[in-house]
N, C-alpha and C positions, 0 to 999 in steps of 0.2 A: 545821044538819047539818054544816055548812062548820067550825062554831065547834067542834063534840064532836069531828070526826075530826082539828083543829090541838091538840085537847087532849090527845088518845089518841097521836098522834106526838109529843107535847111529853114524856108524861109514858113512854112508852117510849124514847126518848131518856134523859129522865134516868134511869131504872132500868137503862140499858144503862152509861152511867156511871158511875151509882153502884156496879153490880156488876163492871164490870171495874177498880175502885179498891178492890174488896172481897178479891178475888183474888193472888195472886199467885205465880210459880214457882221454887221453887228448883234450880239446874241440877246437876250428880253432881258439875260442878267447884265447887262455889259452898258455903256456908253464909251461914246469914242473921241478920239481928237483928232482930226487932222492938220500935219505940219507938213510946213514946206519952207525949204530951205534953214528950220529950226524956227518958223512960225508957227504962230498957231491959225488955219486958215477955214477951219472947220470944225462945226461940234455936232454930232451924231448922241442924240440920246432914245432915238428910237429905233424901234427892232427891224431889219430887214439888210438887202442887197442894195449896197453903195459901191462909185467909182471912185477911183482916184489917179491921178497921171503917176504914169508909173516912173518908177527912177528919180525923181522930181520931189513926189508927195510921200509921208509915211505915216502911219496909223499908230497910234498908241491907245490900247483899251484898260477902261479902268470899274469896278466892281462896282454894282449900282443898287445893291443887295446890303441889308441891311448888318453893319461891322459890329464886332463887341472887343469893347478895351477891356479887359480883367486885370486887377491890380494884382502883383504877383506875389507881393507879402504885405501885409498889412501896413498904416503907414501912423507914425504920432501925431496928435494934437493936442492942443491943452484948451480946457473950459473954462469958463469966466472964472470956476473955484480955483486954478491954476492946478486942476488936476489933469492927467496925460492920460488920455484913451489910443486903440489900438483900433484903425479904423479900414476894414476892407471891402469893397466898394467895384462896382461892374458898369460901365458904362455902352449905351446902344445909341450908334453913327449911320449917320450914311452920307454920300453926295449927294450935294443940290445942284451944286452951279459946277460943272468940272471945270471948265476953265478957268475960273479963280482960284478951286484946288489944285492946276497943275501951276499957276501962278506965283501962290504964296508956300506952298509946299512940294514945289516939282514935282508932285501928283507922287510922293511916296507917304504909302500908309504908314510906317514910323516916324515920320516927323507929324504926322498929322495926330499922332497919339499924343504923343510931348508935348505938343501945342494943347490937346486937349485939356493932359494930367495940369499941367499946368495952372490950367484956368481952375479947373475943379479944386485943386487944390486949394489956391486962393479962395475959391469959393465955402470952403468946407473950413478952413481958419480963423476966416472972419465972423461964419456960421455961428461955432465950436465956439470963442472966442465970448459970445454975449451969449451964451446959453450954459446950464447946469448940466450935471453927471445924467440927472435922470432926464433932463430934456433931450438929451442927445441918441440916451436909448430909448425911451419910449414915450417920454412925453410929449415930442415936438417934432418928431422922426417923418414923417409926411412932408412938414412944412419945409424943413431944414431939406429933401430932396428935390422938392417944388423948386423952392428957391437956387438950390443948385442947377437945375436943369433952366431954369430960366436967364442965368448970368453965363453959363457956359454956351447955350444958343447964341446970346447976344456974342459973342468971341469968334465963335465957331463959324456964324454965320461969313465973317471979315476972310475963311479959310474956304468959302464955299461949300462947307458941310452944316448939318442938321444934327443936335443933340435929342435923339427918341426920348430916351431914360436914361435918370441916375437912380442908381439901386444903391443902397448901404447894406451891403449883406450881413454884415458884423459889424458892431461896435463894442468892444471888452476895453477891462480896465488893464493897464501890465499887470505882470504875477505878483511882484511887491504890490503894488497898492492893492490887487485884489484880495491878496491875504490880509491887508490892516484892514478892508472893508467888512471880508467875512468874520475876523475878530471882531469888530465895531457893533457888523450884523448880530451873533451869538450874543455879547454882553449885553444887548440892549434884548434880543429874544430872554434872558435868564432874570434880567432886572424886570419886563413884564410877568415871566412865570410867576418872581417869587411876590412881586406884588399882587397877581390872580392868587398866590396860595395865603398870602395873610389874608385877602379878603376874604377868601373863602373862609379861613379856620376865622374869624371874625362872626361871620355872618351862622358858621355851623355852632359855635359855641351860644353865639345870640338865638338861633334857634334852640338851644340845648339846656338854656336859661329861662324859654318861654313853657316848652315842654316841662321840665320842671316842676314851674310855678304852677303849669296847669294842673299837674301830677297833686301836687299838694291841694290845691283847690278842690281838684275831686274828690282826693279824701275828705278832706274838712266836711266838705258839703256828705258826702258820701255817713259818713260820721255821724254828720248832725243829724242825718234823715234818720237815719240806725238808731240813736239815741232817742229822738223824736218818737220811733216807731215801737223802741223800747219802753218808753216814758208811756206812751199809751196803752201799751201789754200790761205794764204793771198796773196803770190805774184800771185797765179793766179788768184783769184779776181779783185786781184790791176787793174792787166794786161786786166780783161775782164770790170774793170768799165772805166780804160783809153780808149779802145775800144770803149765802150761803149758813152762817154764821147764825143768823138771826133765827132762818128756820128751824137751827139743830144746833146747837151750842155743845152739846157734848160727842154729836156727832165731826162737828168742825177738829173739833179739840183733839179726837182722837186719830183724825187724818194728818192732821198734823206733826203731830206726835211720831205716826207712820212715817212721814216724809224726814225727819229728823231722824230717825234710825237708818233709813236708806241711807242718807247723804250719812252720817256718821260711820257706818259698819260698809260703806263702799270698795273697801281693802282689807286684805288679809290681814296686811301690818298695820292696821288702825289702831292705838291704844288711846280706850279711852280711862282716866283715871279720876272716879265719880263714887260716893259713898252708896253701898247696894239700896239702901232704903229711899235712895234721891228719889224723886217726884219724877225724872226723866224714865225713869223704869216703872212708871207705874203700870203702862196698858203691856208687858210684857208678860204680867203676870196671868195665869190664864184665867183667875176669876174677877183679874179688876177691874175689867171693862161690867162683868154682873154685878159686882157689888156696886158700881158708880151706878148700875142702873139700880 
């Protein structure tokens, strides 16, 4: 009894081994191969519960999730100017066809990188190569990635994989050439200042020659009106002492007279030196103005 029930756990045992050797899952991120006898006999690229004969068949699974190359240090290239840029750069993979990638790369992800960088490379030299400094950094940066992910697909495809994107995450110049640059930059920033500052003191001085000119103009005119407006105070003075004059001759005479004594004796230290009898002292005296009448 003893011997049937060690047989019946024997031989349940092995059927429970043999059937989970039989089995096996492929996961939503996965695809799979099956080999047999070191063929390739089957390709599993969708999700669920597959068999396979056991001890015979074996499973190999491989990532169906989208990969990323990162370049680990920046890499040289030179521009049609024959100048060297500093070029770092990320690349997004996946499988298409697994069995061509376990084919042309025994389904290992570092050879399947190599094969990439490879391609891109060439791709990014030839690029680099008919293009300028600034196209590389901003003038052309789009196309120059287009183009790269379009010749690296055609490569890639031959390995069974799918190029998503090429990114250029950086493109710098080395430290030597970027310091002749940022010289190059500064002289030519100092050679526009000092040409913005001759033109300006050009321009302020020709402003400062207009002002001027206008400065004198003003007066001139300013002057002439003044004179103008003086020319006509005196004629109309003239006009009202003539007037004046005519009504009262000895009246005139003797305002006058007054006014010449103002202006004369307007200062303490006025000396006038005039014989006393002069005619200028006449209306001083306090009867000359009665005997004139």
């Amino acid at each position: 009894m003893k011997s049937i029930s060690s047989v019946l756990t024997g031989l349940l045992l092995v059927i429970g081994i043999v059937g989970s050797s039989a089995i096996f899952i492929v996961d939503q991120r996965e695809q799979a191969l099956v080999f047999q006898l070191g063929e390739v006999v089957g390709v599993k690229t969708e999700p669920g519960l597959y068999l396979k004969i056991p001890f015979i068949q074996n499973v190999r699974f491989f990532d169906s999730r989208i990969l990323t190359m990162d370049s680990e240090e920046p890499e040289r290239f030179i521009t049609s100017e024959k100048k060297n840029v500093l070029v770092d750069l990320f690349v997004k993979w996946r499988i298409i066809d697994v069995k061509q990638y376990y084919v042309s790369v025994q389904g290992d992800e570092t050879l399947a990188q190599v094969r990439l960088a490879q391609t891109i490379n060439s791709s990014i030299r030839d690029e680099f190569g008919n293009r300028t400094v600034h196209d590389v950094v901003s003038g052309e940066r789009d196309e120059i990635m287009k183009i790269m992910r379009q010749k690296a697909n055609r490569d890639a495809e031959k390995i069974g994989v799918r190029v998503i994107d090429v990114r250029l995450k950086r493109v710098d110049l080395p430290q030597e050439v970027s310091e002749s640059v940022y010289r190059r930059m500064e002289a030519e920033r100092k050679r526009v200042a000092n040409e913005l500052r001759s033109t300006g003191a050009a321009e302020a001085e020709k402003i400062r020659a207009d002002a001027d000119r206008q400065h004198e103009v003003i007066l001139a005119e300013a002057y002439r009106d003044a004179q103008k407006v003086m020319g006509e105070g005196d004629a109309r003075a003239t006009a009202i002492y003539a007037e004046a004059f005519q009504k009262d001759e000895k009246f005139y005479e003797f305002y006058r007279s007054l006014d010449a004594y103002k202006k004369s004796f307007k200062s303490e230290k006025d000396i006038l030196v005039v014989e006393p009898n002069s005619e200028f002292f006449k209306y001083m005296k306090s009867s000359s103005l009665d005997q004139e009448k």
